[in-house]
Every structure is written in structure tokens, then in C-alpha cells.
C-alpha positions in Angstrom: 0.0 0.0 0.0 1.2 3.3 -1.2 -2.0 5.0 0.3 -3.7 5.1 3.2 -7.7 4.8 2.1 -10.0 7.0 4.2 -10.5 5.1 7.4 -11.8 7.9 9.2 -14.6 7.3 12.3 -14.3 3.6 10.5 -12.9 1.7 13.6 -13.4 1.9 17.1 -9.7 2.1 17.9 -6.4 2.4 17.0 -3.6 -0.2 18.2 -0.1 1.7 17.4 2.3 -1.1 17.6 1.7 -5.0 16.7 3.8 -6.5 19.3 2.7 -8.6 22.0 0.7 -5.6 24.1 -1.0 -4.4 20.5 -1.6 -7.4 19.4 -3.4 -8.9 22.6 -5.4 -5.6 22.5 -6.4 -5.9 19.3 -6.8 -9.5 19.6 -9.2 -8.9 22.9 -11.3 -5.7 21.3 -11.9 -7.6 18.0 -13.7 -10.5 20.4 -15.1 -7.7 22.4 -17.1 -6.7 19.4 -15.2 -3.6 18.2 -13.8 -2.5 14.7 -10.0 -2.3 15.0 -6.9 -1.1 13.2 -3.3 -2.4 13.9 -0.7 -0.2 12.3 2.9 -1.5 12.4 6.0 0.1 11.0 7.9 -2.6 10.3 7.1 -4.6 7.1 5.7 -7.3 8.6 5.1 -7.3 12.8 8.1 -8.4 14.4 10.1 -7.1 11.9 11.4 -4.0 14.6 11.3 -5.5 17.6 13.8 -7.2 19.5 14.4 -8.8 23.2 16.3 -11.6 24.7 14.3 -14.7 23.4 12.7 -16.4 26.1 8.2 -15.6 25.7 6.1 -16.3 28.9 2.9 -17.7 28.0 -0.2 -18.0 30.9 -1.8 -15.0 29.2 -1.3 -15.9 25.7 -2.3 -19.5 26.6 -6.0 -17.6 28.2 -6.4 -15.4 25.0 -5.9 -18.5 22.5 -6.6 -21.4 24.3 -4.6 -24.3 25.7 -4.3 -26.0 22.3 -1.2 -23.5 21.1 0.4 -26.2 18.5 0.5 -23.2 15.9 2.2 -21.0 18.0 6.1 -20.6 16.3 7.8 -21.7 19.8 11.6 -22.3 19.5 12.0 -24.8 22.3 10.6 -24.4 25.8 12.6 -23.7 28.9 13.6 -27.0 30.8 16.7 -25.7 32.7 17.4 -22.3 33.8 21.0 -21.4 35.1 22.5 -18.2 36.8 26.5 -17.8 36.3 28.7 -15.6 38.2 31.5 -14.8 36.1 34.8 -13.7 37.2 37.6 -12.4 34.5 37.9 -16.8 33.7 36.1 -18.3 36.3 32.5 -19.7 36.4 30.3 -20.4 39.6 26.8 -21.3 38.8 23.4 -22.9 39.9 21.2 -25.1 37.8 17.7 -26.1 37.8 16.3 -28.8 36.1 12.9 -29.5 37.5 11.4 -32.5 35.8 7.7 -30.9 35.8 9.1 -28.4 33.1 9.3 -31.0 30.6 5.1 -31.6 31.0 2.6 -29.7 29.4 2.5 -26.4 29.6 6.3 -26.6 30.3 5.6 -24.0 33.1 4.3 -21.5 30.2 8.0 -20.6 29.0 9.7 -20.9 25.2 12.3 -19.3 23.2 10.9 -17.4 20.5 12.2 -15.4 17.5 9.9 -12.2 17.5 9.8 -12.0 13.6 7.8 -15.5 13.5 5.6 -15.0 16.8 4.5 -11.8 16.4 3.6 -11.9 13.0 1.8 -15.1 14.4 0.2 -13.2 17.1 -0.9 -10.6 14.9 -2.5 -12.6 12.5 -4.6 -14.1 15.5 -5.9 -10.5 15.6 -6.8 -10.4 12.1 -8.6 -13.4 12.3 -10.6 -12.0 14.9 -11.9 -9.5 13.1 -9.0 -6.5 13.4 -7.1 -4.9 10.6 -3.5 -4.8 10.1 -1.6 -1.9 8.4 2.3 -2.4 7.9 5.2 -0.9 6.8 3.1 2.7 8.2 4.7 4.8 11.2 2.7 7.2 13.4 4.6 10.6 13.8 2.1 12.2 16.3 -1.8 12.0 17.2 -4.7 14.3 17.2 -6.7 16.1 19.3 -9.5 18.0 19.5 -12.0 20.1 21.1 -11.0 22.9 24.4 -10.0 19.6 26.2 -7.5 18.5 23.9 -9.3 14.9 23.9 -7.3 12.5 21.6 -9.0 11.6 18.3 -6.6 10.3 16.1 -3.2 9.4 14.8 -1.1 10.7 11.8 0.8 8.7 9.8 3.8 9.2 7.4 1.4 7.9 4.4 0.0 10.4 2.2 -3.2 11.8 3.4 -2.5 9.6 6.5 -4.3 11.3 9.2 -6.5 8.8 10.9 -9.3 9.2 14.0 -11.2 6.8 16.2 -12.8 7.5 19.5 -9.4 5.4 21.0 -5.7 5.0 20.4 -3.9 2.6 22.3 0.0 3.4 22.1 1.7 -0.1 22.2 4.7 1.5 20.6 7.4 0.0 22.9 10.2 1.4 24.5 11.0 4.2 22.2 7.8 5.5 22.7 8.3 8.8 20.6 4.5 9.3 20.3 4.1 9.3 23.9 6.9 11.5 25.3 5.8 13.7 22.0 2.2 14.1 22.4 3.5 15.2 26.1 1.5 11.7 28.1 4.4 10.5 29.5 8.2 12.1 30.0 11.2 10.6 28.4 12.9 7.9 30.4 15.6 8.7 32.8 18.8 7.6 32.0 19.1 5.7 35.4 15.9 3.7 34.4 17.0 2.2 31.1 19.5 -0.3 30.1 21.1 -1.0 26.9 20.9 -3.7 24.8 23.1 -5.8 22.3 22.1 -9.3 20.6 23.3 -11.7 18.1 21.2 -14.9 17.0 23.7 -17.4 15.8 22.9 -20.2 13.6 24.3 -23.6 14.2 23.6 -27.5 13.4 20.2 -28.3 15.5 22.6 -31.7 17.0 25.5 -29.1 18.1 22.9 -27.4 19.6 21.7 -30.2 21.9 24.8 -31.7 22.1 26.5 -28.7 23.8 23.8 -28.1 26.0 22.3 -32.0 26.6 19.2 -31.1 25.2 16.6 -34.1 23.8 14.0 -33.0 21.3 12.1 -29.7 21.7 13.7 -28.7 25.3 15.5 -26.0 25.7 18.1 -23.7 28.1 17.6 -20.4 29.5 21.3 -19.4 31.1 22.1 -16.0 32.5 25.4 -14.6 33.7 26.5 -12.3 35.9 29.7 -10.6 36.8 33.0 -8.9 35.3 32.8 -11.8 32.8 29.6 -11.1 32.1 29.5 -7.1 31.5 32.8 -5.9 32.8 32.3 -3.8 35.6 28.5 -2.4 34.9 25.7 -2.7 36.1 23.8 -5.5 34.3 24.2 -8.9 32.8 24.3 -11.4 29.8 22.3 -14.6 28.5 22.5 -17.2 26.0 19.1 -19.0 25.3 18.5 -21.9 22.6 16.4 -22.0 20.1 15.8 -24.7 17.5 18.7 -24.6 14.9 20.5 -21.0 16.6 21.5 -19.6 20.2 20.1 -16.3 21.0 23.5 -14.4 23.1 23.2 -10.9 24.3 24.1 -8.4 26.7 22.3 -5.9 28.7 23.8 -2.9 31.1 22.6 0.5 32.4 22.6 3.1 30.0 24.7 4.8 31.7 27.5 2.5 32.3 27.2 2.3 28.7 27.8 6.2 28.2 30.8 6.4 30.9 32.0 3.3 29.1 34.5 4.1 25.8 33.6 0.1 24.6 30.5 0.0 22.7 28.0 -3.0 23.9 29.4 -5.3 20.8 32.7 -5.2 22.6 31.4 -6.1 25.7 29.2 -9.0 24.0 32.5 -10.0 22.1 34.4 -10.3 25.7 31.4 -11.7 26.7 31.4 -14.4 23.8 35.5 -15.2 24.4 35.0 -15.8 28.1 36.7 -19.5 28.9 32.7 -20.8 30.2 30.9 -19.4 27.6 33.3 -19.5 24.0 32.9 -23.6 23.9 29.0 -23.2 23.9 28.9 -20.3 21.3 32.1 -20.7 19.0 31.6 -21.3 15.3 27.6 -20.7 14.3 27.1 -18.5 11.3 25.8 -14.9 12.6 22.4 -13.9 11.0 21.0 -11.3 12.9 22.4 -8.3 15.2 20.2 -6.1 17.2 20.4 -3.4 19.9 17.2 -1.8 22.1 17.0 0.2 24.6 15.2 -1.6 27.8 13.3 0.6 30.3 13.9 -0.6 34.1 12.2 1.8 36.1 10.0 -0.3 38.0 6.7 0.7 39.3 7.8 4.5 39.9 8.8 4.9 36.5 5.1 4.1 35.2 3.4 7.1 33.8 -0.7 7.9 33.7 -1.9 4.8 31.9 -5.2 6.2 30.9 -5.9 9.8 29.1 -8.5 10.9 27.2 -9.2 9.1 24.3 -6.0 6.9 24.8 -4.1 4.4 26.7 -0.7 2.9 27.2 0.7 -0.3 27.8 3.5 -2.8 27.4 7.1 -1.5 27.4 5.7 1.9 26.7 4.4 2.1 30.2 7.8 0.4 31.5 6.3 -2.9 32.0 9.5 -5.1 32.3 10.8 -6.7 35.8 14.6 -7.8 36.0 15.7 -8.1 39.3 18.6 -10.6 38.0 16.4 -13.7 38.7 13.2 -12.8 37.0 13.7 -11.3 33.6 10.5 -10.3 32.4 8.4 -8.1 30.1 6.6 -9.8 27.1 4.0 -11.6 30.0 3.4 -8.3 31.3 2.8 -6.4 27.7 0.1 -9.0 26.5 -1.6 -8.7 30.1 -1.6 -5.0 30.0 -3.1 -5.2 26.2 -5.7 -7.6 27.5 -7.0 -5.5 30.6 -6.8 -2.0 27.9 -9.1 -3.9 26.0 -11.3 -4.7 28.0 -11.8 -1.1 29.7 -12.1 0.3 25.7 -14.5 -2.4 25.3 -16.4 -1.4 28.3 -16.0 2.5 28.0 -17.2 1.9 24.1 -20.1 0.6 24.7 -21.0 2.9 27.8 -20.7 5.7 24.9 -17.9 7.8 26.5 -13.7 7.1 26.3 -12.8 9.9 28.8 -9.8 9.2 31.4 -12.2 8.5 33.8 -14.1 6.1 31.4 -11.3 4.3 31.0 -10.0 4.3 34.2 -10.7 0.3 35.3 -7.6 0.1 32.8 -5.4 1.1 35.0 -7.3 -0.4 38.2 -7.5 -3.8 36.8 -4.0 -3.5 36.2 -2.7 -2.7 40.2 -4.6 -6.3 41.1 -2.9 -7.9 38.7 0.5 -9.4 38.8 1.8 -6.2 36.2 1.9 -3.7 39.0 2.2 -6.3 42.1 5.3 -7.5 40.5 6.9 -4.2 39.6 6.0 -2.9 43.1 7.0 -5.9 45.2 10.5 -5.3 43.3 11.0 -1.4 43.4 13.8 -1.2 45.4 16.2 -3.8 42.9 17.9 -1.2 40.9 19.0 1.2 44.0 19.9 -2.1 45.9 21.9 -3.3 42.4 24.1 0.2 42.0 24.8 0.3 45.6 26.2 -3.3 46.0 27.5 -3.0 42.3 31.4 -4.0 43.5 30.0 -6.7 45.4 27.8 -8.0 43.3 30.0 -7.7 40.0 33.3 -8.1 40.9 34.2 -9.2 44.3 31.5 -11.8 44.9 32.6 -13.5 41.6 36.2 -13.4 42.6 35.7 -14.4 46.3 34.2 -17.4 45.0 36.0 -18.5 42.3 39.2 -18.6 45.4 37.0 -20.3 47.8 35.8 -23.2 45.6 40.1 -23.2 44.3 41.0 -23.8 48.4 38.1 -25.6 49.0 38.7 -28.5 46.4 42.3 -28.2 46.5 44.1 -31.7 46.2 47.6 -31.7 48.3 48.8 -33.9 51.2 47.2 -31.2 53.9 44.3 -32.1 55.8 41.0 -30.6 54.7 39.7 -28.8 57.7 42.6 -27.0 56.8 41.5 -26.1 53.1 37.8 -25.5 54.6 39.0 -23.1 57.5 40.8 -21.0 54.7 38.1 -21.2 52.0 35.2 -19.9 54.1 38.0 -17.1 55.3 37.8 -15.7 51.6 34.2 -15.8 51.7 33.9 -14.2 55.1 36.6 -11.7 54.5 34.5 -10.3 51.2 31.3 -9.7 53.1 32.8 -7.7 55.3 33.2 -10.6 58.2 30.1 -12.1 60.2 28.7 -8.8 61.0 28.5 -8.1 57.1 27.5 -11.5 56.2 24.5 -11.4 58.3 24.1 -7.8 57.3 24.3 -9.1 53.8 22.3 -11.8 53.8 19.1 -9.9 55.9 19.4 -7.3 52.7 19.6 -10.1 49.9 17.0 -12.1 51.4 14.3 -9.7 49.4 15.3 -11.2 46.6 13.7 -14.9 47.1 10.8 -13.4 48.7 
């Protein structure tokens, strides 16, 4: 399409973005009864967006059913593994839980986003919505003394287009937002940089390197020096059918005091002596870089404005606290619960803030906000214990497990005394180990 045909007052609401948030919403409203437009930029949806690999599913799962055979999955998620990496050395714990390999497989895959959310999309289509591609929204429209929200404009000729709702699902560079002045950019402090490379290897290598039988699949993040150098953040390698998905992601600002770009630090990452015999060889065929906002729950703008909501990474709906990495759960429940108050306001024949207000309500009791909340504190508690955490941890360990499995003619009380010495002596002693331990204990909880 070369130009846009006059949709105007056609639908009852705009989706901007056909990723998992704009897609569930548009997948939800179609249901709901309601006439709805999907515009994507990228050719096809997918074809922008990028994160780590690994798509949680309980949501998806409600919104199509338990029977998701179509659905593109890569492999799903049978062990997880968290590595602390010194400049050689690797300490890390495994899971394996033998309930992962059953049905659902605890409602976590590898996906690549080109394939899924293409997949998604069409889901929404079938439902009734309507999908525009390869169309960008530079700004929306608003009308009347109140400034109420009435439509988008497009880059396509003639591309002004107005519905009583616009739902921004535009991700994480959410230039229509911070432009039409509903939410403020991002502080640096709140967003991390990204950097990926999928990597294409034999499907046997594949499970071979990391014991894998059929369609099960790893999920294994790192921590550390080796990991990131000496910022604030962390890599992962997960495996997908036939390539590895291996990235890196630090705060933004690291990044900027930093003179190595991120593809330096995913290189060093790459070479580490724990992670180069799972990655070497593999033919690279796709490199990607994002900006991921981390704000937690304080970093959430208004939700709900008149004549439009916000959701997904947009509204910084993404938890990483180091052991939960999440984000594509929480954008298709935020599209869902949109939806549903648009539905709701629609058909009450008003789309007012305060119309569409049990958005953002629905939202707090649900695992979205709880989540973010429950976690607020992780990124002041990760830049104050960052030399702990990322250097001297790693390297206090790496000596204690050395002494502690030591082979020489001494006795090993002796090697044990010594080994929990090292570990002692970088927590600051028993006073700081308990100290320690009372502040990390927030992060099983």
C-alpha cells in the first residue's frame, strides 16, 4: 500500500504497535465486538522488535486457548542457570525441574519475534482486526477545548486517521508518547542497553552442547566482570531450534561512561573461557540493539488519558531483578486489561480518562503492578552493591571453591577453615554476612 484509504470514524480504535501488548489488544477488542486497526511500521510485525528470546505464556495461553500447537515456539525452557562470572572463572546454579518437561512446560519458550508476532498478529486479524504495515505514526490528534485525543497521523500520504481510542503499544521508544506530552522521556538511570546476536548452528550441536533431547531448551544468564565488565547488568545465552540467542544488557549509563560499545562487551562476553565452547563457530544472522526501560513501578506514567491508553514496554512494564527477567508476559496482560476497559467505555458511549479508568485499576490487582512494586527497590539495591555483586563476589568465590577443592597432602579442615576465610573476608566478616544476607534475602521473597 502506497496510500492510506479514508478510514476515518471507520474503527473503534487504534492499536499503534503489533507486538505482544498491541496485538493482545487488538486480539481482545476484535472479540469484544469492536472494529479495530493495527498499524505496524515494520514490514511485517516483528520485523522492529527485538528482546532476549525467552516468551512467557499463561496469558497468551487464556487469549488463544490451551491447544497453542501453531504458535512458532523455539523450544521451551527445561533448565534455567544463573552464572557468576569472574575475568575466567565460572560459579553457577542449575535447575532442572522434571515438571518443566510436562505440558504447559511452566508456560515458558524461546521465540524469535519476527515469527511470533507476525503469528500473534495474524490471531488478531482473524478476529476481526485490521493490520496496516510498513506505516509509522509521527504524532496524534486532538480536538476540542480539552485537547481529547482523536486520532493518529501517519507518514502515508493523506495519513491522518481518527477513532474514539488509540492505544499506544509503541514499545520502549515511545516517541508518540513523550511527543504528544502523556508521559516524560525515560531517565537515564531507568534504562539499560541492549546488544544481541542470534547465531545459527547444526540443530545436533545445539543439543549436544547443552544435553538437550528434542524440543527442550536452556535459558542461562550470567552475571559478573565476565559477564559485563564492571557495569551494572548482565548477559544470557538461550536456545532456540537450529540457533542460540546471546546478548548483553547494562545500564545506559555505564554504557555512556564506558568508551567500549555494547558489541565489545558481548565479544568479551562471547571469548569468556565458560561461555566460547557453547557459542564458537555458528554463522551470525541477525544483530540487534534496544533500549530496555527498568524503572519499575515509579517509573510508570498515567496509563489512561482521554481518548487513549498505554501499555507494554511503553508504560515500562518489564521486571529484571537478576532472577526474573521479564516483560513480554506483562505487555500481553496490559493489552488484554486495555481492551477490555475500551470495550467497556465503548459501549458505555464515553472514552474519557475516567471512562477508562478500570484500565489502570485492573492492572494494580494484577500481577503487572504487584510485581513491579514488590520489586521497586532492585535497581537502587543493584548500584549500591554493584562491586559486590559484579566483581568481588565473583572473585571471592572462584578462590573459595580453588581452596576448598584443593588436592595436596594437607588435611581438609585446613582447606575449609581457609576457604570460608575468603568468603567471610569479602562480606565484610560475620557482621556483614549477616548484614548481607538480611538485605539479599528480598530477593527470594
Amino acid at each position: 500500500m502506497t496510500e492510506t484509504p479514508n478510514y476515518d470514524d471507520r474503527f473503534d480504535a487504534i492499536v499503534v504497535g503489533a507486538g505482544p501488548a498491541g496485538s493482545s489488544a487488538a486480539l481482545t477488542m476484535a472479540r469484544e465486538g469492536l472494529d479495530v486497526i493495527l498499524i505496524e511500521r515494520g514490514s511485517y510485525p516483528g520485523a522492529k522488535n527485538v528482546f532476549g528470546g525467552v516468551l512467557f505464556t499463561p496469558t497468551i495461553r487464556q487469549l488463544i486457548g490451551d491447544d497453542l500447537d501453531d504458535a512458532p515456539f523455539e523450544r521451551y525452557i527445561s533448565e534455567k542457570k544463573f552464572g557468576l562470572l569472574s575475568e575466567e572463572d565460572e560459579t553457577a546454579l542449575t535447575i532442572r525441574p522434571g515438571a518443566w518437561h510436562d505440558e504447559p512446560h511452566n508456560d515458558s519458550y524461546t521465540v524469535l519475534r519476527g515469527s511470533f508476532d507476525e503469528w500473534f498478529a495474524e490471531q488478531a486479524v482473524e478476529a476481526g482486526a485490521t493490520l496496516i504495515t510498513e506505516t509509522t505514526v509521527t504524532g496524534l490528534i486532538r480536538d476540542g477545548p480539552d485537547g481529547k485525543i482523536v486520532g493518529v497521523e501517519t507518514d502515508r500520504p493523506d495519513g491522518a486517521l481518527r477513532a474514539p481510542v488509540v492505544v499506544l503499544a509503541e514499545g520502549g521508544n515511545s516517541l508518540v508518547s513523550e511527543g504528544a506530552g502523556l508521559k516524560e522521556a525515560d531517565d537515564a538511570r531507568d534504562v539499560a542497553v541492549a546488544a544481541k546476536e542470534v547465531r545459527k548452528y547444526d540443530r545436533e550441536t545445539i543439543e549436544e552442547r547443552f544435553n538437550l533431547y528434542e524440543n527442550d531448551g536452556v535459558a542461562h544468564h550470567y552475571f559478573g566482570e565476565g559477564a559485563c565488565g564492571d557495569a551494572v547488568g548482565g548477559a544470557y545465552i538461550y536456545t532456540n531450534k537450529r540457533t542460540l540467542s546471546i546478548g548483553v544488557a547494562y545500564s545506559i549509563e555505564d554504557a555512556r561512561d564506558n568508551p567500549r560499545k555494547p558489541d565489545d562487551l558481548l565479544n568479551d562476553f562471547k571469548q569468556h573461557p565458560a561461555i566460547a565452547p557453547l557459542v564458537r563457530d555458528g554463522r551470525l544472522i541477525e544483530y540487534s540493539a534496544k533500549a530496555i526501560p527498568e524503572g519499575g513501578a515509579d517509573a510508570v506514567p498515567d496509563l489512561v488519558h482521554d481518548g487513549a491508553v498505554i501499555v507494554g514496554d511503553a508504560a515500562g512494564f518489564t521486571l529484571n531483578n537478576g532472577i526474573h527477567l521479564e516483560g513480554t508476559n506483562m505487555a500481553v496482560e496490559s493489552g488484554y486489561w486495555a481492551a477490555k476497559a475500551i470495550a467497556d467505555a465503548i459501549d458505555r458511549g464515553r472514552v474519557d480518562a475516567a471512562a477508562l479508568r478500570p484500565y489502570a485499576e485492573n492492572l494494580e490487582d494484577s500481577f503487572v503492578l504487584q510485581n513491579l512494586e514488590h520489586y521497586n527497590w532492585f535497581g537502587e539495591f543493584a548500584e549500591s552493591e554493584r562491586d559486590f555483586l559484579f566483581s568481588e563476589l565473583p572473585e571471592a568465590l572462584t578462590r573459595a571453591e580453588l581452596e576448598y577443592f584443593k588436592m595436596d597432602r594437607e588435611p581438609k579442615e585446613n582447606h575449609v577453615k581457609r576457604a570460608k576465610r575468603i568468603v567471610l573476608e569479602a562480606t565484610g566478616g560475620w557482621t556483614g554476612a549477616i548484614k548481607r544476607a538480611w538485605k539479599y534475602r528480598r530477593l527470594l521473597s
